[in-house]
Every structure is written in structure tokens, then in C-alpha cells.
C-alpha positions in Angstrom: -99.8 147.2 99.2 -101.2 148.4 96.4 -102.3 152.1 95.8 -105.5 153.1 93.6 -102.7 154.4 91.1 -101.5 151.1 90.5 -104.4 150.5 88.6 -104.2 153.6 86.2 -103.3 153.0 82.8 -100.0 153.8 82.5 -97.7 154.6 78.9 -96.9 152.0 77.3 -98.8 149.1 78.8 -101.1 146.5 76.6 -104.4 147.4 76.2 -106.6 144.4 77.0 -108.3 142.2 74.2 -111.8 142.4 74.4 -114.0 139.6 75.5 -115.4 136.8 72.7 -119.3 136.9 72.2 -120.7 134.0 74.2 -122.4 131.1 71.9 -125.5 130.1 72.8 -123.5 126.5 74.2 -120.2 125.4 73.7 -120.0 122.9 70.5 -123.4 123.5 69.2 -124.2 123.7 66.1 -125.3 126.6 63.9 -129.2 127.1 63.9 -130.4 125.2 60.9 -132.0 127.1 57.8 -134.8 126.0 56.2 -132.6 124.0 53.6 -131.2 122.4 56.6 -134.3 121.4 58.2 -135.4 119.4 54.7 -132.4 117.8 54.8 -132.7 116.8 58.3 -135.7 115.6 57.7 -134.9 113.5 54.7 -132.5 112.2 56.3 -134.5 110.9 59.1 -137.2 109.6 56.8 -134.6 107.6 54.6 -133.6 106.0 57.7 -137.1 104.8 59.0 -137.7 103.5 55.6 -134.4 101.6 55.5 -134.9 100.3 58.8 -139.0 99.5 57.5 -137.7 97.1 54.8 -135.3 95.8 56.8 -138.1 94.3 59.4 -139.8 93.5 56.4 -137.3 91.5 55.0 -136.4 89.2 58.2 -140.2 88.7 58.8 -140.6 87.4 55.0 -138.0 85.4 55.7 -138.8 84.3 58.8 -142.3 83.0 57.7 -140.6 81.7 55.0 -138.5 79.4 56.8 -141.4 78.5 59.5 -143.8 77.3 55.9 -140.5 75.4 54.6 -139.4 73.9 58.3 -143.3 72.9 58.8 -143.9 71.3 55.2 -140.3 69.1 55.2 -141.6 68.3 58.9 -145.1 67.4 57.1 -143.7 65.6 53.7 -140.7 64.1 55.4 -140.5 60.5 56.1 -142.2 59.5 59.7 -139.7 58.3 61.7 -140.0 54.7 63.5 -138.2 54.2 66.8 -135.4 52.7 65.7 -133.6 51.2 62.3 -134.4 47.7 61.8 -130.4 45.9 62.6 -131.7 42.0 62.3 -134.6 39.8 62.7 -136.9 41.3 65.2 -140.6 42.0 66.1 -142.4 44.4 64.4 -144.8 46.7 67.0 -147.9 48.4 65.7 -149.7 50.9 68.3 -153.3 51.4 68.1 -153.9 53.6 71.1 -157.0 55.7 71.9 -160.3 56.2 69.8 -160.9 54.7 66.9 -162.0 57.5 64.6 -161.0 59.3 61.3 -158.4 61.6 61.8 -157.4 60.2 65.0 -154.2 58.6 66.1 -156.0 55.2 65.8 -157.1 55.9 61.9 -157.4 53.5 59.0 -155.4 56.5 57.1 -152.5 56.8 59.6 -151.7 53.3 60.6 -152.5 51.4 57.1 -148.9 52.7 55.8 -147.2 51.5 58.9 -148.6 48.3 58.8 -147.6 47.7 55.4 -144.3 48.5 55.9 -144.2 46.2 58.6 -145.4 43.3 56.8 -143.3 44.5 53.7 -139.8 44.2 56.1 -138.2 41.3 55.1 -136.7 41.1 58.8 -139.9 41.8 60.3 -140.6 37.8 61.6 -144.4 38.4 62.6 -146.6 41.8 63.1 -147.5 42.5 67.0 -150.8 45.1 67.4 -150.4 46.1 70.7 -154.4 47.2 71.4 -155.1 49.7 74.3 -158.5 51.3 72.6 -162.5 51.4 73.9 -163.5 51.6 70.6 -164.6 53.5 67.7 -165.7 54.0 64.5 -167.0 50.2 62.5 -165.8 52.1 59.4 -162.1 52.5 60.3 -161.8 49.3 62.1 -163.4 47.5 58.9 -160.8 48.8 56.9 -157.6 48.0 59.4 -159.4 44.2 59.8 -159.4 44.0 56.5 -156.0 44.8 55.7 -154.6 42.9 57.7 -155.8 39.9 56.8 -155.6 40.8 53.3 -151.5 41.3 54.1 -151.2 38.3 55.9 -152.3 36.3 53.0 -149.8 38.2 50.8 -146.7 38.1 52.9 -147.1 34.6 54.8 -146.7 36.5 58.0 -148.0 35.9 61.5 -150.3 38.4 63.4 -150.6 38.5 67.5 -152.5 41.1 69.4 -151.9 41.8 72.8 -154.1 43.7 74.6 -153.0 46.5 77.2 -155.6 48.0 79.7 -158.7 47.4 77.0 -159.5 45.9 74.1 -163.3 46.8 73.7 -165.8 46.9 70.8 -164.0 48.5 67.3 -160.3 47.6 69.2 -161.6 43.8 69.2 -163.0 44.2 65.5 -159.4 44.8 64.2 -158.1 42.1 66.9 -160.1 39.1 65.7 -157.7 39.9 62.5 -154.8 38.4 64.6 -153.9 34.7 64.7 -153.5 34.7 68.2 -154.6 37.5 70.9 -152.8 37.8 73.9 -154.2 40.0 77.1 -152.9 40.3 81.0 -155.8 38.7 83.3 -156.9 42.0 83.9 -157.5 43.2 80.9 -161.2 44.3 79.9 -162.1 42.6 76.6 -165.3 42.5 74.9 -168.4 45.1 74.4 -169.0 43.2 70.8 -172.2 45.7 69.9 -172.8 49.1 68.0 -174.4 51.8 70.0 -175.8 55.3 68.1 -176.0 58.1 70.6 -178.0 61.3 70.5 -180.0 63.4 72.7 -183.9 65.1 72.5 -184.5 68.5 73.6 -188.1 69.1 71.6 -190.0 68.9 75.5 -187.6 71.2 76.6 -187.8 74.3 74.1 -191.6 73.9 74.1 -191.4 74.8 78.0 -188.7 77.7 77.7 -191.3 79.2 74.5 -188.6 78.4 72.0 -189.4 77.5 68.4 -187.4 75.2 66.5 -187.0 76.3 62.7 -185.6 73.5 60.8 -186.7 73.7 57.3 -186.2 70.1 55.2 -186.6 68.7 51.8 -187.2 65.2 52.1 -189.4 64.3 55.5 -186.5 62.5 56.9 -183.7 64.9 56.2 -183.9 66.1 59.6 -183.6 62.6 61.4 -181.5 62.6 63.9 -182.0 66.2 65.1 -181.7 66.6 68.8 -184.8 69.5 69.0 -187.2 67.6 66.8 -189.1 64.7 68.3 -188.1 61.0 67.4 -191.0 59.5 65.0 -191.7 55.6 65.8 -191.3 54.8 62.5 -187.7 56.7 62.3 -186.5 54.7 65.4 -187.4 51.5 64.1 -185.6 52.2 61.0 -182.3 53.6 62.7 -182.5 50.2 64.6 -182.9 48.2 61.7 -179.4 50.0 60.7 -177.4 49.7 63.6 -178.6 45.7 63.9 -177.3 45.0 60.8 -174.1 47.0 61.8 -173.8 44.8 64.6 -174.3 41.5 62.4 -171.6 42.7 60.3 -169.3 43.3 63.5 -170.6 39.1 64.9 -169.4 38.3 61.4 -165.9 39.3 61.1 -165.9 37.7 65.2 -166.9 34.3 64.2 -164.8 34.3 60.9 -161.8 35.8 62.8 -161.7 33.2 66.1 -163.5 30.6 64.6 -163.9 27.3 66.6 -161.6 28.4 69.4 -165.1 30.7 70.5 -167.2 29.5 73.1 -169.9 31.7 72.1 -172.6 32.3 75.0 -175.8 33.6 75.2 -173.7 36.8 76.4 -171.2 36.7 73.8 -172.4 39.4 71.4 -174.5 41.5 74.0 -171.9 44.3 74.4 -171.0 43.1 77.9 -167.0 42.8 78.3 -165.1 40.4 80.3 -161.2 40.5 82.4 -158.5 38.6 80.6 -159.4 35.5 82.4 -163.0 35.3 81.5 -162.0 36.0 78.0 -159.9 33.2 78.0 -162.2 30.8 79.3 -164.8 32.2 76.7 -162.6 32.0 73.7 -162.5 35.9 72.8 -158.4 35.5 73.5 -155.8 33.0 73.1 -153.4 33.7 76.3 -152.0 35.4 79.0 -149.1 37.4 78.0 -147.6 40.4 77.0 -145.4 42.4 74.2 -142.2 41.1 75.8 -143.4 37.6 76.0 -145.2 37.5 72.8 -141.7 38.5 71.3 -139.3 36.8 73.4 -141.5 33.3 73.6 -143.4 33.4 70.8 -142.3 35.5 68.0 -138.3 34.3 69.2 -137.1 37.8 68.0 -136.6 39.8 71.2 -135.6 43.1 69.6 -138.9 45.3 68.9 -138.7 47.4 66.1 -142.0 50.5 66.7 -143.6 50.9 63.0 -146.4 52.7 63.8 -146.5 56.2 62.3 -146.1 59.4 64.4 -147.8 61.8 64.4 -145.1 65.3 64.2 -145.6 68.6 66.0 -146.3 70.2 62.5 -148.8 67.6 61.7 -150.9 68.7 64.5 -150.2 72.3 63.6 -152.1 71.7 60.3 -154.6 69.3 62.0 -155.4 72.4 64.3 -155.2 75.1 62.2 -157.2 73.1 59.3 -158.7 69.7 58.8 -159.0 69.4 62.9 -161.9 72.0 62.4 -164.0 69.9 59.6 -163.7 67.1 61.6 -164.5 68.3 64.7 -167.7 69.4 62.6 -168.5 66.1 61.5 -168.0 64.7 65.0 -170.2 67.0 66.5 -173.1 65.9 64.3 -175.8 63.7 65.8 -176.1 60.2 65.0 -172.5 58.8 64.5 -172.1 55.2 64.5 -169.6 53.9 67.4 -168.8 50.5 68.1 -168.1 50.5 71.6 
């Protein structure tokens, strides 16, 4: 038990160290001077601008890549289904409307159709149709190519028609030497239609004035919110009838005597596969496997028609897609269907 003298200081003992001033925490650093704190912040500033061009940098060369990847994707060579090995059917697709800058355009199945005529091991060219129609224009052109690559290369032509073969798809069909369709097929609608609407009565009721300044009286022909003069109609007729001759034309030169032409024929009514037959506006029953297998005697089908690439519609959409869109929105197209 210890006694309050135990405590005393006695001769000879240690005196005790005295006790470290406390830091404000243990491993902090000094408080920065105002030279520090400029450094500090230089330091951080250098940073964020490193790390700046850095982003900079892989974005560059990100869009950099993307441009390169979509123009090689744009500028390569379309691809075809498969590598011609041997003899075999060539296939040509024309799908859809008939229009410029469509799938079904003079501009993107032309090169794929002369490729297929151009293949040595191509025996004939197949046009596999499933199309209401379109534009005379782009039809004209396809029909004409054909035939004109027909006579060049020696080379047989069959169509064979899918669900429908109507109106601007027939004008390039009458370009084969024999058409083919399934007895259900619709085939036909040989006229030429120009569609439009008035609206003139309409903004008179709702108090709206139409401003459409012209040069030329019949610069504005055609405009939905201006009336239709007599004499304008009869001259748009006069247009489209000679449009529709044109499209009877390249029908009777194209089927010749094998047409049983009717009083019907060339009203823009359309007919099944079996009434076509029995009218002469096809050839037979049948299909792409037939035609090839049967007909053609080179069962291996080779695709030619051109795709259309992701990148391709990228640029359609981004660009060109919006002209055309402009143009197709116009009153007063021609259609052939």
C-alpha cells in the first residue's frame, strides 16, 4: 500500500520528459503558403488540361474512324449473296415502289443487272417482281435496259411474279421473254393515275387567304389551295393519256401476239394469275425454283441485286433522303399504278 510519500520526488530519480505539442492530426501535412497554394493549383490545372486533350483526342479519333468505317461501307463493293461456283441462275429483286431513290430504282438495280447479264456463268437473268408500281420514269429506263442487254449478251429473261405485279412492275415485266406468276398473283392495273387534292373551298370557309404569287399563269398548276381551271385539267389529261399510250406501247411490243387484248386490257383493272394467263398478260404458272430448276436447268441461284448497306441509309437519312422526300411530297407526281 502505497503512502502519499511514495510519490514525492526523491534524490536522484529521473525527472520526467515533458509532453510533445499535439499536431493538429497525425500525418498531416504542413499548412500550405501562398507559394504552395499556386503550385497546388497548377498542378491541378495541368491535370484537367491533360486529361481535356486527352478526350479530345479519342473523340477525334473516334469520329474519325466512324467517317472512314461508313465511307469504305459506302464505296466498297455491294456484296451479292453468294460467289458465283458454276452455271447457275442469276436472281434480280425488284421489291416495293418503284421510285427514285428507292430500293426498286433505275439507279440501284441497273448495275446489278448488268453484272448479271455480263457473268459468263449466269445462263439466263430471273426478275423476281413483288411491286404495285411506281414511277413510268424508272420503269422506262429498267425496260429499256433490259432489252437493250438482252440483245447484247444473247441471254434469256423470265419474270416471275410474287404476291403482285401491278402497273410500273408489269412495264419492266413485259421486258422478259417469258413471265411466270402463282395463280394467285394479282397482275395488271396497265394505266397512269396523277393524284392530288383541292382545299380552295375549304380555306374560304375557315377565312383563310391563300398567297401564292406566280410568274407564268400556270406555274401554280397543281397546287392543292388553288382551284383546278377547266382548261388546266384537260391539259394534265392530255399528259397523263399520252403517258398511258406510251406504257400500252412497250405492252404490245413486249408480249406481242401471245396478248389477248380485251376491251379491259388497258383500263387499269388487274387480274389473278389465272386470268392473266387466259388473257395473255403471263406465260405460266410457276415460280423462282421452277423457273430455275425446269426451265433455266441451273438450280443454283446466284442473288445480284444490289443491297442496300446500313451506312447507305445513314447517308440517305441524314442527306439525299430529305431532297427526296421534298420532291415526293410535291403535288402532281406521275405514278403508274
Amino acid at each position: 500500500m502505497s503512502t502519499p510519500d511514495d510519490d514525492a520526488f526523491h534524490p536522484g530519480a529521473s525527472l520526467p520528459t515533458p509532453a510533445a505539442p499535439m499536431s493538429a492530426a497525425a500525418g498531416a501535412e504542413p499548412p500550405l503558403g501562398w507559394n504552395g497554394v499556386a503550385e497546388q493549383v497548377a498542378r491541378d490545372l495541368l491535370r484537367d488540361r491533360r486529361s481535356d486533350r486527352r478526350w479530345r483526342i479519342f473523340f477525334r479519333l473516334s469520329w474519325l474512324l466512324l467517317v472512314m468505317a461508313i465511307a469504305y461501307a459506302i464505296f466498297a463493293v455491294r456484296n451479292r449473296a453468294a460467289a458465283p461456283t458454276g452455271a447457275h441462275t442469276a436472281l434480280i429483286e425488284i421489291r416495293g415502289e418503284i421510285a427514285a431513290g428507292a430500293e426498286a430504282s433505275a439507279e440501284n438495280l441497273v448495275p446489278g443487272i448488268k453484272t448479271a447479264f455480263e457473268d459468263d456463268s449466269a445462263k439466263a437473268v430471273v426478275l423476281r417482281i413483288n411491286s404495285p408500281g411506281g414511277s413510268p420514269v424508272q420503269a422506262g429506263i429498267i425496260n429499256d435496259e433490259i432489252r437493250r442487254l438482252k440483245k447484247l449478251h444473247k441471254k434469256k429473261v423470265y419474270a416471275v411474279v410474287e404476291e403482285t405485279c401491278a402497273s410500273g412492275a408489269y412495264y419492266i415485266a413485259v421486258a422478259a421473254d417469258e413471265i411466270y406468276a402463282d395463280k394467285a398473283s394479282v397482275v395488271g392495273s396497265i394505266g397512269v393515275l396523277m393524284d392530288s387534292f383541292g382545299a380552295a373551298g375549304l380555306l374560304d370557309k375557315l377565312g383563310v387567304e391563300r398567297r401564292l404569287l406566280t410568274a407564268g399563269e400556270n406555274k401554280g398548276l397543281g397546287d392543292p389551295f388553288s382551284p383546278l381551271l377547266p382548261k388546266q385539267r384537260a391539259y394534265l389529261q392530255a399528259m397523263i393519256d399520252q403517258i398511258h399510250q406510251q406504257f400500252i406501247a412497250v405492252v404490245k411490243q413486249g408480249r406481242g401476239t401471245r396478248l389477248k387484248e380485251t376491251p379491259e386490257t388497258f383500263t387499269g383493272l388487274f387480274w389473278n394469275g389465272e386470268q392473266a394467263l387466259a388473257m395473255g398478260l403471263i406465260d405460266h404458272l410457276g415460280n423462282l425454283d421452277y423457273v430455275a430448276r425446269e426451265v433455266v436447268k441451273a438450280e443454283e441461284v446466284i442473288d445480284y441485286t444490289p443491297k442496300e448497306n446500313v451506312a447507305e441509309r445513314l447517308a440517305k437519312k441524314l442527306g439525299a433522303s430529305i431532297g427526296a422526300g421534298a420532291v415526293k411530297a410535291m403535288p402532281g407526281a406521275f405514278t403508274i399504278r
